[in-house]
Residue, then its C-alpha position, 0 to 999 in steps of 0.5 A: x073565957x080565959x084571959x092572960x094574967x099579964x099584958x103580953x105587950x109587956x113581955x121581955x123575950x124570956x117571958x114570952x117563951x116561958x108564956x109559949x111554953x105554958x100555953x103549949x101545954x095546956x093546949x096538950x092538956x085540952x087535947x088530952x080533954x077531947x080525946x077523952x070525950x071521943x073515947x066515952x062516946x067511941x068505947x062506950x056509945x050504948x051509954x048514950x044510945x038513947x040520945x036522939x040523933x041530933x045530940x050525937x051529931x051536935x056533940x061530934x061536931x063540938x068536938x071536931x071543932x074543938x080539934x080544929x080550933x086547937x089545933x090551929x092556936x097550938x100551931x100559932x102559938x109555936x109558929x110565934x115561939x119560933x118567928x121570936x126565937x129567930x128574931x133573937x138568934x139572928x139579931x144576937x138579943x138578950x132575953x131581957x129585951x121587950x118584945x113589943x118593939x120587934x117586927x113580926x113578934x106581935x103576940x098572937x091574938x088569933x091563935x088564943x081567940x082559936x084556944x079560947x073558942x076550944x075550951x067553950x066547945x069542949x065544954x059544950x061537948x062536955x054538957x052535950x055528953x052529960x045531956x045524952x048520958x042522962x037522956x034516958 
């Protein structure tokens, strides 16, 4: 799993946005990963036609769940980009203020445990699409 390079308990309020920007990003770059996986399985599905039907279903189903788990820490990370971002504007802060003493800016653990569990079923779906391409 992926893991944060430094405490985010530790961040001022302009390494916080730079960390929500980075994480946005990446979270665009998976979501390009699954598209691709749904375009080899959608465009070309004779090269997994040999696969048993439930290779298919689990790897739909690792994708979708990708999708969702996605998009629900891409949705918290910028949910929390925005709550700090109010938090600063309306209390006039300094970007070199810590964030770890500001109410409702806690660092959003749920939403990297929804980007972590993506990446591992993106690649599973990755395995499960090599699985059924080789199947034959």
């Amino acid at each position: 799993m992926p893991t944060e390079v430094n405490d985010p308990g530790q961040d001022t309020i302009a390494v916080r946005f730079l960390r929500y920007e980075r994480i946005q990003k990446v979270c665009t770059y998976i979501g390009g990963g699954i598209g691709g996986v749904l375009v080899i399985v959608g465009l070309n599905g004779t090269s997994i036609a040999q696969a048993p039907r439930w290779l298919h279903a689990a790897l739909i189903t690792a994708v979708v769940l990708s999708a969702v788990c996605l998009g629900r820490a891409y949705i918290g990370y910028l949910s929390a980009q925005f709550h700090l971002a109010r938090e600063q504007k309306t209390g006039g802060l300094p970007d070199d203020r810590g964030v770890a003493d500001l109410d409702g800016c806690a660092y959003p653990t749920g939403a990297y445990r929804s980007y972590c569990i993506a990446i591992a079923l993106l690649a599973v779906a990755g395995i499960g699409l090599l699985g059924a391409v080789w199947w034959p």
